[in-house]
C-alpha positions in Angstrom: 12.2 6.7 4.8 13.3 5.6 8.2 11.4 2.2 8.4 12.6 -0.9 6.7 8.7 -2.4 6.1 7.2 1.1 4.3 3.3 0.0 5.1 2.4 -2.1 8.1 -0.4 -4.5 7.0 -3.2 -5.7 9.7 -6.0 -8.4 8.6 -9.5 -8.3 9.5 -11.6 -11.0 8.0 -10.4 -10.9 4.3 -9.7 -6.8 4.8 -6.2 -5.5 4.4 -5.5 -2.7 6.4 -2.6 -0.8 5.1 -0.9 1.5 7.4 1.7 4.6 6.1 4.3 3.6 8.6 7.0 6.4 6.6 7.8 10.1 7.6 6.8 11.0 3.8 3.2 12.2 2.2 2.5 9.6 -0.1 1.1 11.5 -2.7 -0.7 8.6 -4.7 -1.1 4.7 -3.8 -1.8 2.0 -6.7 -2.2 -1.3 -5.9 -2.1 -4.5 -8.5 -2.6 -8.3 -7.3 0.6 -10.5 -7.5 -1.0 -13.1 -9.4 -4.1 -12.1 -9.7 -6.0 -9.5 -12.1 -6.5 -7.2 -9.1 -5.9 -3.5 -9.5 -7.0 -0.4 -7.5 -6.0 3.5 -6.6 -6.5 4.8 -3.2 -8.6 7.9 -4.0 -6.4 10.4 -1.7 -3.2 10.7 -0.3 -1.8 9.1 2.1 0.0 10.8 5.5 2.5 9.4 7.7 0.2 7.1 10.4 -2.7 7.3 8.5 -4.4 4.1 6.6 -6.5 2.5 3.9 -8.4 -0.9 3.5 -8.8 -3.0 0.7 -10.2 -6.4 0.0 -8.5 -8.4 -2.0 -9.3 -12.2 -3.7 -6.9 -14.5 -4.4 -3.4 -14.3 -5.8 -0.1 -13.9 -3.7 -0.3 -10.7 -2.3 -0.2 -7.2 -3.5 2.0 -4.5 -4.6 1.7 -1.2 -3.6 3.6 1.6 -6.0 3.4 4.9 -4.4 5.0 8.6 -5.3 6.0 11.4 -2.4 6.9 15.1 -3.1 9.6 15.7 -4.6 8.8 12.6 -7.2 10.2 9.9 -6.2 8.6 6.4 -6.9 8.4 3.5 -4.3 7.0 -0.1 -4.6 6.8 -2.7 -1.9 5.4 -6.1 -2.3 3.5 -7.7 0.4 3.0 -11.1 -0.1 0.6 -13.5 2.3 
C-alpha cells in the first residue's frame, strides 16, 4: 500500500463515505461498530478510487477488515 490512511472517510449527514485510497483490489470489506453492535459486508469489491456508504448509529467509530489478492488481511480503525 502506498498511503498511510488506507480509506479516506467523508461525512454527509450521518452517511460515511468510504473511499479505497490503496493501489490494491480489495477483494471483500467487513465492517463492525467500535462500541457498538454494528456489523456489515460491502456486497462487492472494492477498486482503488472507488467508494461505499454506510450509516452508522452510535459507538466510536468503525473498523473496516478487508482481504486483496494474493490474501492478505488488513484492518484499519476509524474512530469519530
Amino acid at each position: 500500500m502506498t498511503n498511510t490512511e488506507p480509506w479516506a472517510v467523508s461525512i454527509d449527514g450521518g452517511k460515511f463515505r468510504f473511499t479505497n485510497a490503496t493501489d490494491e483490489r480489495a477483494v471483500m470489506v467487513t465492517l463492525q461498530g467500535v462500541g457498538s453492535d454494528y456489523q456489515d459486508a460491502v456486497p462487492a469489491p472494492v477498486n482503488p478510487g472507488e467508494s461505499f456508504a454506510v450509516k452508522i448509529r452510535g459507538g466510536a467509530g468503525v473498523r473496516i477488515n478487508w482481504t486483496t489478492l494474493p490474501t492478505r488481511h488488513h484492518t484499519w480503525v476509524y474512530t469519530r
